[in-house]
N, C-alpha and C positions, 0 to 999 in steps of 0.2 A: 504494500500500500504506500501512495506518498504521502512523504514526511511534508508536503504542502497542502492549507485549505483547498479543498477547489468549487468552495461553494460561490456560488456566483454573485456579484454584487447587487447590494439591494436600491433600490430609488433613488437615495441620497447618497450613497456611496459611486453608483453610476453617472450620476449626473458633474459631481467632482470632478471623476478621472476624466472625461470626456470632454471636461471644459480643461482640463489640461492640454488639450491636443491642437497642435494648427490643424489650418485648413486643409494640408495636404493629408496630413496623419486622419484625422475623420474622413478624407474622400476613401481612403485606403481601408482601414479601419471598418468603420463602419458603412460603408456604402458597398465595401467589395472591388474596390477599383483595385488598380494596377500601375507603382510606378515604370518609370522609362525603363530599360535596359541600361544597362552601363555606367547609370548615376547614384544609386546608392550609397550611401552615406559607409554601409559595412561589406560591401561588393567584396575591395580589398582587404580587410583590416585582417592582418596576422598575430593580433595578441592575443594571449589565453586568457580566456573567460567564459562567460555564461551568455547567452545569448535569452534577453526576458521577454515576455510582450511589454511593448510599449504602452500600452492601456492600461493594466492591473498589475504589470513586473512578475507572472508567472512564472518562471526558468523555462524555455522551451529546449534550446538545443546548448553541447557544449562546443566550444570553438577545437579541441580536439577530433570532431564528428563531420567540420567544416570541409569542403573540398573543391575546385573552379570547376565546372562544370562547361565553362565558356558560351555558358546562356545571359550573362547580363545580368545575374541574379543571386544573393550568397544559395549556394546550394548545402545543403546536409545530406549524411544517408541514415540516419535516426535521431528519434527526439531524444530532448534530457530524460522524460519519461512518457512511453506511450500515452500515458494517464492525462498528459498536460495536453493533448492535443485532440480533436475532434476531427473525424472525416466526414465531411459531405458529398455526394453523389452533384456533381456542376454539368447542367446538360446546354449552358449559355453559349455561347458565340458558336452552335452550328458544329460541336463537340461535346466529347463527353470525360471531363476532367474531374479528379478527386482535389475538391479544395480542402485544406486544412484551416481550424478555425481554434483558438484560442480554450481550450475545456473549462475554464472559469469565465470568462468575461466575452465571449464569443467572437472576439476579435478578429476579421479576416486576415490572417499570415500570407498565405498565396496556396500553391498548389503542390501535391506530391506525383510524383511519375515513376512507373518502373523501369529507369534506365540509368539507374547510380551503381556505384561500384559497391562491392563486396562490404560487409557479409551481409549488407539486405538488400541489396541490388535497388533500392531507393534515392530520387532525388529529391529533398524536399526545398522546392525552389520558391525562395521568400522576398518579401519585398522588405527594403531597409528602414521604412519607414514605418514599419511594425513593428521594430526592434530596439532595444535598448541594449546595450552591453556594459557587462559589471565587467572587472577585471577582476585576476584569480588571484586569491586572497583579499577582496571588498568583500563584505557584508552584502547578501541579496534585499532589495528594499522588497518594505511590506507597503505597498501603495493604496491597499485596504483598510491600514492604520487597525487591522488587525492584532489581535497577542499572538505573537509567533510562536509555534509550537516550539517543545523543551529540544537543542539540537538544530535548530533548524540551518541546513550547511550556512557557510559562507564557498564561493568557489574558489 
């Protein structure tokens, strides 16, 4: 089981985080949009750390799990923990894609594909504007101003 909440936030805990976000993080976010290819903010970034949503600071992916994929997009081949992540059935633009979506806060990530490298043969190709990054050894934020459970890592 994880060692994180993943109860979803309530009215006034929702309403917060979401006025926390620009314009472009809510088009993304909460509309399901799609930034550019190539411009990501974490495209390239090679530090170790944790990879959060932007919305609620769930832990999604770790930057050890990172890999170029040379789609324009950070790519992963699994999550921090399956548990933190939701798959939806995306039958939009005339395809049919499995979007990933935030499991506490429902926040659109982007999409996962089967054509990443070993050992899930997974790409889970994200938008950067989803994402927050902790660095390894920073404390993971509680953006629910939740009591963190006893443990709760730091990466």
């Amino acid at each position: 089981m994880s060692d994180f909440d993943l109860t979803p936030p309530d009215p006034r805990q929702r309403a917060a985080l979401e006025a926390d976000l620009s314009a472009e993080e809510r088009r993304v976010l909460l509309a399901h949009g799609t930034e550019a290819p190539f411009c990501g903010l974490f495209l390239d970034n090679k530090q170790d750390g944790v990879y959060t949503c932007r919305c609620c600071g769930l832990p999604l992916f770790r930057s050890s799990d990172k890999f170029d994929s040379g789609t324009g997009w950070p790519s992963f081949f699994q999550p921090f923990d399956e548990r933190h992540i939701r798959r939806i059935r995306d039958s939009s633009h005339g395809m049919v894609r499995t979007e990933i979506v935030c499991a506490r806060c429902g926040g659109h990530l982007g999409h996962v594909f089967p054509d990443g490298p070993p050992p899930t043969g997974e790409r889970h190709c994200l938008n950067s504007v989803s994402l927050a990054f902790i660095a390894r050894g920073q404390p993971l934020p509680d953006r629910l101003r939740r009591g963190a459970p006893e443990g709760q890592p730091a990466c």
